[in-house]
N, C-alpha and C positions, 0 to 999 in steps of 0.2 A: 504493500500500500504506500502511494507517493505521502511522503510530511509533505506540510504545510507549510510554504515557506515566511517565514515570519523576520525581524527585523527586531526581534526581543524587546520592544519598549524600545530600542535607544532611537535618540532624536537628533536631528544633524545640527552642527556648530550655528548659529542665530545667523548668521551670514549667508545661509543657504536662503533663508525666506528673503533676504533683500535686493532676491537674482531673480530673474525666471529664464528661464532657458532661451538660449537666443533665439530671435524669432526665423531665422534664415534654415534654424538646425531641426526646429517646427515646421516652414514650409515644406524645405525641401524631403521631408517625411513622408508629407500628405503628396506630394507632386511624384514620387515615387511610386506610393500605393495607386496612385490617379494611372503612369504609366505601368504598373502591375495589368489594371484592369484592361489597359488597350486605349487610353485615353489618348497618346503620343503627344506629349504637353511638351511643348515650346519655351523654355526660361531665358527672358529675358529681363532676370532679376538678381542674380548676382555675380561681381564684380570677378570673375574668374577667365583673366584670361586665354583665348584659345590657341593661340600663335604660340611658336614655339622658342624657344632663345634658340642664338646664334649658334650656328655650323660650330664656332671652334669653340662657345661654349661646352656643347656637347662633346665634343672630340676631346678637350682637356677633362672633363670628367673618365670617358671613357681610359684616358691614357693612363692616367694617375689612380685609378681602381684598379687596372693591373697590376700595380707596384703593391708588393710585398711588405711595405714596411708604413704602408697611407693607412691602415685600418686601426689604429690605435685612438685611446681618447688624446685629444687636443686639447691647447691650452683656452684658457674661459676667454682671453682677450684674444683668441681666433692669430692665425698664421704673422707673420709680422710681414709678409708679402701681399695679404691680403687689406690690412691698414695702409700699408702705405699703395693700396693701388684704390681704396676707397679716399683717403689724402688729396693722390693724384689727380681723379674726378672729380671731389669737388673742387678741385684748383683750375682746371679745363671746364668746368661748365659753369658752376656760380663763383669762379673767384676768388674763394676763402681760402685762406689759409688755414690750415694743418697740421699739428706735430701726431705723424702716424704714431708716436710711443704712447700720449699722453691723453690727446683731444678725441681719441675715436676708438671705441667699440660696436663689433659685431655683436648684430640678434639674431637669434631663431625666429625671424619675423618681428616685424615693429608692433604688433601685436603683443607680444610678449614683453614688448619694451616699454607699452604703454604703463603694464604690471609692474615689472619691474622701477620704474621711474618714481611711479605711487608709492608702493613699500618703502621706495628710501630717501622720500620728501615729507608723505604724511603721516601725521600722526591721527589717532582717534581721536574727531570733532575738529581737526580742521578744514579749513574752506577750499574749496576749488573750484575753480568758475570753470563751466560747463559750455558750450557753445548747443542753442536751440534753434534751428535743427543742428544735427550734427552727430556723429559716429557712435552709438550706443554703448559702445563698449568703453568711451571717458565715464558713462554715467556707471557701469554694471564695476567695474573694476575701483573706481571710487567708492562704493558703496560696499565692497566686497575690505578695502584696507580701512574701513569704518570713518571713513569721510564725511564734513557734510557735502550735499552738492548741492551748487549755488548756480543755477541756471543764467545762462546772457543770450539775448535774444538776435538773431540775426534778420533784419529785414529784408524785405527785396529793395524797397526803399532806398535803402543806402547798398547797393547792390550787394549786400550779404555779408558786409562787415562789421564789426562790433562796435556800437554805440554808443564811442566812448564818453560823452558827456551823460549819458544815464548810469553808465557803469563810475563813473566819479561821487555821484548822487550816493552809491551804497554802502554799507560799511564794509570796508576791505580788511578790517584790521585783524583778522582770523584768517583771512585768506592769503594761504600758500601758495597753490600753483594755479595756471590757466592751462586749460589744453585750446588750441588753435589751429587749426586744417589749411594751410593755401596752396596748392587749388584746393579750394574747398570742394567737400565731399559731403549731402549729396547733391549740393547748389551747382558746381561749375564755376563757380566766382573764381576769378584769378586773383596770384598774389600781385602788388606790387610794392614799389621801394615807398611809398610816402605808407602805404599799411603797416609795411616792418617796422618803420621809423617810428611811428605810433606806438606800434605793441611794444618793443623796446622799452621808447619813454616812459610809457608807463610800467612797466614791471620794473624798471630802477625806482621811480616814485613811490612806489609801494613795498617794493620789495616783497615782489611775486615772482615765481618761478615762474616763464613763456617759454612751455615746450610746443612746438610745430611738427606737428604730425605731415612730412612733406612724400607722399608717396607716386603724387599725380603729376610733377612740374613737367615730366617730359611729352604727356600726353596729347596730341593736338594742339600743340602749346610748346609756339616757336622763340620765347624766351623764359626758361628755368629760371627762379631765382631761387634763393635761400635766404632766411631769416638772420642768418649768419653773417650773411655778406653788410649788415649795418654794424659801423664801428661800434663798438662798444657789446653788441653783442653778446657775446660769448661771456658775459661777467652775469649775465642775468638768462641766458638762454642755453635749450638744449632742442637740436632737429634731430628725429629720427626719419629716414628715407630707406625704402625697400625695394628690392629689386622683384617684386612680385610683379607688379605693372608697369615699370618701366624699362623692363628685360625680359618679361613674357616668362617669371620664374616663380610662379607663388608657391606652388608644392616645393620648389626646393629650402622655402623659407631660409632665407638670406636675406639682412638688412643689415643697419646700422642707427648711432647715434651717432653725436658729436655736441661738443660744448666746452666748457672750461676742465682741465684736469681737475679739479676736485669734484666738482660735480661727476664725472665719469668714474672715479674709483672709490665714489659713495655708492653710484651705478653698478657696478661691478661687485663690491661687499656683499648687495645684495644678490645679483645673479651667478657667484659662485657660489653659492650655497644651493643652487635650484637646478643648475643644469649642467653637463660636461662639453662645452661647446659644440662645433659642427663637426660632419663630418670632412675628413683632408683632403679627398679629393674634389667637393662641392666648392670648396675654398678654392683652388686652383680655377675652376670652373667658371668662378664669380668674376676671377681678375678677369677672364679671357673675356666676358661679359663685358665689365667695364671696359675695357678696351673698344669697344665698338666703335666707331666711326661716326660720323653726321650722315651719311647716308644709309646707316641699318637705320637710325629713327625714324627718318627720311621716307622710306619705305614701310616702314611699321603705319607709321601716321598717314600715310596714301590709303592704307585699308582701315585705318581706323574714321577716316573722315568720307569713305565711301557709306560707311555705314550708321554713323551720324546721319546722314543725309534721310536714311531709308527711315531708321528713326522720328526723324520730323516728322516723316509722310504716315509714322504712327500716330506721333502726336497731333498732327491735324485731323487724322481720322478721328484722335478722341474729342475732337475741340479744345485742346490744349493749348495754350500759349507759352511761349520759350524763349530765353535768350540765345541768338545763335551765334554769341560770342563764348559758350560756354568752352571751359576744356577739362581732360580729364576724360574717363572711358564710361561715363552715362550720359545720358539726356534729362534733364529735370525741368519741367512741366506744370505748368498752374491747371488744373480741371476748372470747366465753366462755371459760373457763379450759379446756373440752375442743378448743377450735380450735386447728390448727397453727401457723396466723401469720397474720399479717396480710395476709402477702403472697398469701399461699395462699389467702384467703378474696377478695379483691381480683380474682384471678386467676380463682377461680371463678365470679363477679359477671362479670368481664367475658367469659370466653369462654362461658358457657355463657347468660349473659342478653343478653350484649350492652350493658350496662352499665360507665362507667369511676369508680370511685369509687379516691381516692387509700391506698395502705397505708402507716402510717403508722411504720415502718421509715426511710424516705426522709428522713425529720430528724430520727434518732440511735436511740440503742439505746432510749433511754427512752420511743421510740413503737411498738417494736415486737409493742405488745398491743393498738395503737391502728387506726383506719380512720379516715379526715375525708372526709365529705359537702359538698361547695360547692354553695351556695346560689343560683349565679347562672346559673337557667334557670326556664321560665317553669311555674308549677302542673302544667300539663297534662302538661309533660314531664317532671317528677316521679313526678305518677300514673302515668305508664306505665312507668319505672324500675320504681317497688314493685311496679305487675302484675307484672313481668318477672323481678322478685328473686324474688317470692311465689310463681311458679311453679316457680324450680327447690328453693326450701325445701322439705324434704321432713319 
């Protein structure tokens, strides 16, 4: 006779109820069992994507998996060949300078960097200003290292940037760090130098930690900048950049930070204690990555902006209005003022077309007029989404 499997009474750490399960790790649940049944549902909702890294990416992985002696654990601050060719980059593309020994550490995904940054800024009950909308995982991860969060509003308004004379109005004096996205995710809003110069000033006035979550700059988005590259910077700042979408490497979870040497091996204190770095031949793999030329972007960005294009021709199928200055690998969407929600139009898209486009609810109040289209599937499977939307617009 099967036992019953039970959980003895015991109750999980109070930090479990301040989570709910990510909502993506939800969908794509249901969108599974949807194509279980024969449904052949179309996701055009999360950011994963499809193109592949470079020839000699792949080739330096393969080379250096042969070798005999790559399989060991690595050091927590990642190859020293590998900082100083993340160094190199930023010095070739936003201009900043670099001490590969001191200013930069590898992540297993900047995701995990967002974790680690938390742990070893906050303390329980301190503040952290939050960006609404904006990437769910500043809010689950703050709440998770028992933070308050302290929500800031992005409008369209001021084309998605923070508000800083309302944010002057609040009390700061608990609040630690800010999290900050440019390109912003899941807006499009680009960065520029009079933004950085802002968010700077202000986290020296306060003295607030401004970390930048920068994983979009290269994306349909023909000038990169870094938050870094404003003098002074780096006494108040820390960017993490991943090479998930801007080298077509997210499964290999490869990224970085960068900021002042103390800051990084307060970073560091905390993430040797959690993880045994990457693996050696990935690292080898990453530099060949970096190494790319202007013309792999080049190319990348030709099929990324074909498919923007087919996007719009979703969003005007929904009646959606859009900036088409946006960059970065979605589309983001205002639904018409007689539509119920977003959610509800999301909902209709997917059960009745078989299509998954994200509603944009799911990263604060201030998207909930919103929908985000992602870009990372191939033209054909585009075209057949708009058939399929087109048909049940009535």
């Amino acid at each position: 006779m099967q036992k019953e499997n039970k959980a003895c009474n015991i109750a999980p750490a109070n930090r479990v109820g301040t989570v709910q399960e990510y909502y993506f790790s939800r969908k794509l649940k249901e969108i599974a069992e949807m194509n279980a049944a024969g449904k052949d549902v179309i996701s055009l909702g999360v950011g994963n994507p499809d193109l592949p890294p470079s020839e000699a990416t792949i080739e330096a992985l393969c080379e250096h998996s042969r070798k005999s002696d790559t399989h060991g654990y690595q050091p927590y601050v990642g190859i020293p060949e590998l900082r100083k060719a993340f160094a190199a980059w930023y010095h070739k593309w936003y201009g900043v300078e670099l001490d590969p020994l001191t200013e930069v550490q590898p992540l297993i995904g900047s995701k995990e960097g967002i974790l680690h940054t938390s742990l070893a800024f906050l303390n329980p009950g301190d503040g952290v200003l939050v960006p609404n909308p904006g990437y769910p995982t500043y809010t689950s991860v703050s709440k998770l290292v028992g933070a308050e969060v302290v929500y800031y509003e992005l409008k369209e308004e001021l084309g998605w940037q923070p508000d800083f004379e309302e944010l002057e109005k609040q009390d700061l004096s608990q609040v630690k760090l800010m999290w900050v996205n440019y390109p912003n995710m899941p807006t499009g809003a680009n960065a520029s130098v009079e933004l950085y110069e802002k968010l700077v000033a202000f986290g020296k006035k306060h003295g607030i930690v401004i970390c930048n979550d920068n994983p979009y700059s290269f994306i349909l988005n023909n000038n990169p900048l870094s938050i870094l590259s404003i003098p002074g910077a780096k006494e108040i700042c820390i960017e993490m950049n991943s090479m998930s979408k801007s080298h077509n490497m997210p499964g290999w979870r490869m990224a970085m930070l960068a900021s002042n040497a103390q800051f990084v091996q307060w970073i560091l204190k905390v993430k040797s204690n959690i993880d045994s770095g990457q693996f050696k031949p990935m690292q080898y793999a990453a530099i060949e990555a970096l190494n790319a030329p202007k013309a792999w972007y080049d190319q990348m960005n030709e099929v990324y902006g074909s498919r923007r294009d087919l996007a719009g021709q979703i969003m005007d199928t929904l009646n959606c209005t859009y900036d088409k200055n946006q960059v970065g690998m979605f589309l983001w969407g205002k639904i018409p003022a007689e539509a119920e929600s977003s959610e509800a139009i999301a909902n209709k898209v997917l059960y009745e077309a078989n299509v998954f486009i994200t509603p944009g609810f799911i990263f604060g109040s201030r998207g909930k007029r919103y929908i985000r289209i992602s870009l990372c599937c191939k033209n054909e499977t585009l075209e057949k989404a708009l058939k399929r939307i087109q048909a049940i617009i009535k």
